[in-house]
N, C-alpha and C positions, 0 to 999 in steps of 0.2 A: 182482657178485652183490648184490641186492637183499633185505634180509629184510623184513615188514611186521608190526608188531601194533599192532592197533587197539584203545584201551581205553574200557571203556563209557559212555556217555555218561549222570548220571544225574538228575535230576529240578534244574528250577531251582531254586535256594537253596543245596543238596547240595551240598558241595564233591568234585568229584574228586579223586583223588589220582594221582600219580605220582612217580617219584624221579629226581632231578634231580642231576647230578655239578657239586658243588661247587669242587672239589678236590682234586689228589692233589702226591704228591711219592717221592721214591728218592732214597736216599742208600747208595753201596755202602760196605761197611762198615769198610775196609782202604785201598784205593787208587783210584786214579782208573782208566779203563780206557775205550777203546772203545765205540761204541754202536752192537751188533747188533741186538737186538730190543727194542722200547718199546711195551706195550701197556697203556692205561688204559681199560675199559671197561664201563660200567654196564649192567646188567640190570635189566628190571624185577621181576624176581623175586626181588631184594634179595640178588642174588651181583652177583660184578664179576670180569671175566676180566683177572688183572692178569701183566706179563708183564715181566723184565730179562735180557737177556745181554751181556754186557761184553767179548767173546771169549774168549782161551783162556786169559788169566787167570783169569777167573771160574770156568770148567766144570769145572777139574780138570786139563785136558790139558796145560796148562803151569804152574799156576798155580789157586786157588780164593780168592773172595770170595764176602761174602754179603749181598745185598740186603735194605736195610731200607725199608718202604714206609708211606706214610700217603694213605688218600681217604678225601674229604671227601664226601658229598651231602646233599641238601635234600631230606625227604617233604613235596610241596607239595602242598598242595587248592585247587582252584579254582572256584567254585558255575559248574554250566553249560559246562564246560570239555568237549573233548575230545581226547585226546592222541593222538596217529599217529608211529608210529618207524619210520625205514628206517637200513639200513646199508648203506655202498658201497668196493667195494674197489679200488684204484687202484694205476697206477705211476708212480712221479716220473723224470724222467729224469735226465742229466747235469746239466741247466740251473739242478737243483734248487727248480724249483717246478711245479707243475699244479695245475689247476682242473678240476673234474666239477661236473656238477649232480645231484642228488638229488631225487626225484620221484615222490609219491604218491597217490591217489585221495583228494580230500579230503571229510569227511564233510558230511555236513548242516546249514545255516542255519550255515556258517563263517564266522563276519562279521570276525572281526581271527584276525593269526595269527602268529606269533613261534615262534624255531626257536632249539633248544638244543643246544651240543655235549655229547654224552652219555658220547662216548667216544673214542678213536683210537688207531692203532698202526702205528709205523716198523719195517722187517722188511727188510735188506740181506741176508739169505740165500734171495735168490730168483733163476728163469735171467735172466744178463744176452746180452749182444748179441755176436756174434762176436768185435766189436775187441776186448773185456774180455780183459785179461793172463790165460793160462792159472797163471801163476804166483804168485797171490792169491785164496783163498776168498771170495768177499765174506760168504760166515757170520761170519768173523771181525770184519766191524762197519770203521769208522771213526773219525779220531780228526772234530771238528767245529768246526760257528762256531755251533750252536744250531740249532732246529727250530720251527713251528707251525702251527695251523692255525686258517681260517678262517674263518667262515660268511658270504655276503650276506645282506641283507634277503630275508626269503621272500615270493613269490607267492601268491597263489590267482588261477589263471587259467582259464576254460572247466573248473572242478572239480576240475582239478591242483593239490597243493601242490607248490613247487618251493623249491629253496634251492641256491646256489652254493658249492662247499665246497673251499676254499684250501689245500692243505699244502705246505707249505717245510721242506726238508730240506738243508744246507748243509753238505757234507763239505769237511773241507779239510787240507792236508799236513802231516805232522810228521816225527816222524824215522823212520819204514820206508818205504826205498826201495822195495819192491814194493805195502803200501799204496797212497804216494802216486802211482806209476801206475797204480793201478785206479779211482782216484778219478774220473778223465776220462771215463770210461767207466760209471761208478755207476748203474745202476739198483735201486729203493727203493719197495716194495713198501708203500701206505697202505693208514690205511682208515677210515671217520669212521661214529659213530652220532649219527642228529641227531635229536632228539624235538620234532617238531612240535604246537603248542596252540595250539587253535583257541575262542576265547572273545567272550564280550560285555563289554567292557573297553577301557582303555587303556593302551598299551607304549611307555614311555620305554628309551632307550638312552644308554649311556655308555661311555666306553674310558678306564682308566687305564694309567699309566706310570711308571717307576723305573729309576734305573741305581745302578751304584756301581763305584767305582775300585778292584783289589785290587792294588796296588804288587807285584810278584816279590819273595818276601820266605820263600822256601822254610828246613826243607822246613815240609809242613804249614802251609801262609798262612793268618791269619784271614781266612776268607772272610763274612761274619754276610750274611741273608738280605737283602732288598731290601724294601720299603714300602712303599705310595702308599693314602693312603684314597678309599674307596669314598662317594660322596653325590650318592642322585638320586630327585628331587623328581619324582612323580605327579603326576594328577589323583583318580583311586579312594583314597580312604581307608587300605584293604587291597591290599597288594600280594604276590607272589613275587617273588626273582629266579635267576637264572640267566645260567650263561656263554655266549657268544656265539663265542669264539674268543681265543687267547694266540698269544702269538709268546714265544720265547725266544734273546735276539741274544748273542754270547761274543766277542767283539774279542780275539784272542791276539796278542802281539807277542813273537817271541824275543829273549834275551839280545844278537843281533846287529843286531836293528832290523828283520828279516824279518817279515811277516803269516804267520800262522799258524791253525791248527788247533790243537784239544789234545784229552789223556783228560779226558772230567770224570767228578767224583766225586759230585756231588748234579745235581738239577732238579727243577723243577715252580713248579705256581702255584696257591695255596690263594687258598680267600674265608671270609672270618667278619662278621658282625653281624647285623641286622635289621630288619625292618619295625616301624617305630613306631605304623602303624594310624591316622597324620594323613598320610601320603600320600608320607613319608620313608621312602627302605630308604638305611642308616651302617651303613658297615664298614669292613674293610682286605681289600687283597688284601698276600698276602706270596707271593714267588718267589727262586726262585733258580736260578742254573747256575753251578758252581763247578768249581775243578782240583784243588783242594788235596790234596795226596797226597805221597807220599818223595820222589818226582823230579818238578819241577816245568820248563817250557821260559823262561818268562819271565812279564811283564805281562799281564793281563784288565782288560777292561773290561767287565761285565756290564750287561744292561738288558735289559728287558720289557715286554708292555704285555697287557692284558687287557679284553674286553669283553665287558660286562653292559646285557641287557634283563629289566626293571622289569614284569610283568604285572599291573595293576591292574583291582580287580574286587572289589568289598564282600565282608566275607566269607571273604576269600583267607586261607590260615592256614600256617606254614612251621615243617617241626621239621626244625631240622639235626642233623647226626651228623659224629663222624671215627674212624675204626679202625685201626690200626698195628700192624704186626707185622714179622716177616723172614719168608721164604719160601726154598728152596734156588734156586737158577740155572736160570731157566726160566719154563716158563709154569706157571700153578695159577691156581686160582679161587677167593674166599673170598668164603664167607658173611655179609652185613652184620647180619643179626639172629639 
């Protein structure tokens, strides 16, 4: 299913505006657990439909945690901008990854065009395929190796905007035996919002990276977030940026020297700094995907990568935000201003 809003286009110099996802992160508050449902996603109407379920630890049915959450976004203006959003829903299969394209009626005198991920969401409680074991809910989520997704370079073709949109979803086994046989059979319900801007300008691109070692070191492991700076040279004076697509990878190794899955306890991947208005957008991205919790399986090896295009365009002006709160177990929607 396709949504479209198209936002107004308004006089040269005039900077448009729209809100751009910076940012988000979840960290549950108690233990590590399962990952049923994961939704981060921005509106332009300055809510965000945000969304965790951990399975039956988390709900109450065996078990209750409580999800504490942080997103990030940029209110960016751009003189002469026009922005176009579609949203597309998808399923991933066993394989753990697929690609769709996204695709919208693009507006008038569209001369450059750069595509933003706004928003997305992994959802394991949806019908799977006959072979799926009757004897595992896939509601109840999975434990993982990491998740993400990812945009191509967008088109304008014959008045089409187009952009290719990547998610990876990578379930893998731990200690439930009826889990780890649904896992082969796993289908994983996506879904990506991408905000398309169409301006007179130039768009620099860049992808950062990070890892870190967390030795088995239970229970509760420091796990501290991951870092890589952000720094990427223009041509326009004035620039935005925005994200392009994350991956989030989790290398678990059991006590016996097994590859593994695990629960995790945190994820996500923030951006902070700015446009310096000579043609430099300095920052850092911070991420993380962790296990740390009372009962741990073994070693992690975390790591990530993020990328960021640069819209360049005199003029261009960016005020970021971040809002944090907990929320009960589920989906809600919270208001950014």
């Amino acid at each position: 299913m396709l949504l479209l809003t198209l936002l107004a286009c308004q006089a040269p110099g005039e900077p448009v505006h729209a809100l751009v996802l910076s940012g988000w992160e979840y960290e549950w508050e108690q233990l590590s657990h399962r990952v049923s449902l994961l939704r981060v996603d921005l509106q332009q109407d300055a809510t965000a439909d945000i969304a965790l379920i951990g399975g039956s630890y988390t709900t109450g049915q065996d078990a209750s945690d409580t999800p504490n959450y942080r997103i990030g976004w940029s209110d960016i203006g751009v003189p002469g901008a026009t922005f176009t959003e579609v949203n597309g829903e998808w399923v991933v299969g066993p394989e753990g990854s697929s690609t769709v394209a996204l695709s919208v009626e693009a507006p008038e005198n569209c001369e450059n065009v750069t595509a933003y991920l706004n928003g997305f969401s992994i959802e394991t409680g949806i019908p799977q395929s006959a072979d799926y074991p009757a004897d595992y809910d896939p509601a109840l989520g999975y434990t993982s190796n990491g998740f993400g997704f990812s945009l191509s370079e967008p088109t304008n073709e014959n008045g089409t905007l187009r952009v290719d949109v990547t998610a990876n979803v990578r379930w893998a086994p731990q200690d439930r035996e009826d889990m780890n046989a649904a896992i082969p059979f796993a289908q994983t319900g996506v879904s990506a919002r991408v905000l398309f801007a169409c301006y007179a300008g130039d768009t620099v691109t860049a992808t950062v990276s990070g890892s870190a070692d967390y030795p088995f070191e239970p229970a509760y492991t420091e796990q501290p977030p991951m870092t890589a700076p952000v720094e990427i040279a223009g041509v326009a004076p004035d620039g935005v940026l925005g994200n392009t697509g994350f991956n989030l990878d989790a290398a678990f190794t059991n006590v016996d020297g097994s590859d593994a899955g695990d629960y995790l306890r945190s994820f996500g991947v923030e951006l902070t700094g700015a446009d310096d208005g000579e043609g430099n957008w300095t920052g850092t991205t911070t991420a993380q995907i962790t296990n740390s919790s009372l009962i741990e399986f073994g070693d992690l090896l975390a790591s990530f990568s993020a990328s960021y295009a640069r819209i360049g365009v005199r003029g261009s002006i960016t005020d970021m935000h971040t809002l944090e709160g907990t929320h009960t177990v589920g989906e809600t929607t919270i208001h950014l201003e």
